[in-house]
C-alpha positions in Angstrom: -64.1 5.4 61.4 -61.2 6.6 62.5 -60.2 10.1 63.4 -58.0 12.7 61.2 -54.8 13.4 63.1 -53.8 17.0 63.3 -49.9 17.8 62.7 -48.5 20.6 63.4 -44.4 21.4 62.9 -43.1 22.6 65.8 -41.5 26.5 66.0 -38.2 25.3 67.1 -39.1 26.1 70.8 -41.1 23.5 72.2 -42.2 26.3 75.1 -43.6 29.0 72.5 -45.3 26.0 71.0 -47.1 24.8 74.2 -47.9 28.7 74.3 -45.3 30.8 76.0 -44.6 34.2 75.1 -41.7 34.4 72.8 -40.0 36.3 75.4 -40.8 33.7 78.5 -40.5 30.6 75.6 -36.3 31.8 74.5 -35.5 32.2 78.6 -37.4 29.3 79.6 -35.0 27.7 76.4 -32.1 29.1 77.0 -32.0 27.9 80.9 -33.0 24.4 79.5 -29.9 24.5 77.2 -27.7 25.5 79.6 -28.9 22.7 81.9 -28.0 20.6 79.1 -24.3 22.1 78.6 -23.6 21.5 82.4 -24.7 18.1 82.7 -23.1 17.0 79.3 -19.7 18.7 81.2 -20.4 16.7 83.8 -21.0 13.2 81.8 -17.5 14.2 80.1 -16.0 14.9 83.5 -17.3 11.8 85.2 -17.9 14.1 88.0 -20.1 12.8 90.6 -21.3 15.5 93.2 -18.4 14.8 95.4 -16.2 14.5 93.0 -17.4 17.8 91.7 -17.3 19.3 95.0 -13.7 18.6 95.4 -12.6 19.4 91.9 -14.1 22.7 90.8 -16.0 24.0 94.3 -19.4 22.9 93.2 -22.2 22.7 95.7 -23.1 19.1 95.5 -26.8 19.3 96.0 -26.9 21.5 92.1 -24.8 18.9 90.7 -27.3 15.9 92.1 -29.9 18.5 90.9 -29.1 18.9 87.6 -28.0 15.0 86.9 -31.5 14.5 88.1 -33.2 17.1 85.3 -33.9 19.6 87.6 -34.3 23.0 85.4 -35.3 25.2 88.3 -32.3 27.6 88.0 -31.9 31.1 87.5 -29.9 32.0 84.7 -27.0 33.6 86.1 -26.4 30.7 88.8 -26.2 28.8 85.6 -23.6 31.0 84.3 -21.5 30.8 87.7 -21.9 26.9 87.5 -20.4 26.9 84.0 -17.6 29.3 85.3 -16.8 26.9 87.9 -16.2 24.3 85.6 -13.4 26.4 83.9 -15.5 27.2 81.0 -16.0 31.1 79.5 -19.1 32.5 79.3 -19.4 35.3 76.8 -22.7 37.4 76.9 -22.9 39.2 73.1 -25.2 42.0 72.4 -25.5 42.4 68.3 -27.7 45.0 66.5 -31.3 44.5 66.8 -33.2 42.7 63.4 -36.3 43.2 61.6 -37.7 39.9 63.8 -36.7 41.6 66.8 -34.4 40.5 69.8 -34.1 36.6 70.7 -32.3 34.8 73.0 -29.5 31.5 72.6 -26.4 29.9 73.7 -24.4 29.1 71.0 -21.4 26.5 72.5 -18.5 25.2 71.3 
């Protein structure tokens, strides 16, 4: 016999689904998808840590980090990378919802 396989569809937010808060699971998403911007950037660039280094100031140990798929940033370090690489980060505050405050990066 063979057992039933339980599916469940995913929220979105692979954090709230391993059971985050909503408020730790957005963060804990928005960090990862800012990760994601800078090394994409990077891939773009063809910026090695050196080359990044010389180009755009970057310390070359968070560029090696992130190329490697390190997440362990705070947010705001994340911002200051993206700023480094010439890009503008724009933080938007729109009125609160029925649902409530959420987090995102919306990039373009």
């Amino acid at each position: 016999m063979s057992e039933e396989i339980k599916i469940e569809e995913s929220s979105g937010n692979v954090f709230l689904d391993i059971g985050f808060s909503k408020e730790e699971a957005e963060r804990e998403q928005l960090r990862v998808n800012l990760v994601i911007k800078i090394y994409r950037l990077l891939e773009e660039l063809k910026l090695t840590p050196a080359k990044a280094e010389d180009r755009f100031g970057l310390n070359p140990s968070d560029v090696e980090r992130i190329q490697n798929g390190d997440f362990d940033f705070k947010i705001d370090k994340l911002f200051t990378i993206l700023n480094q690489l010439n890009c503008n980060v724009e933080i938007r505050i729109t009125p609160p919802n029925e649902k409530g405050g959420h987090l995102r990066v919306v990039t373009t």
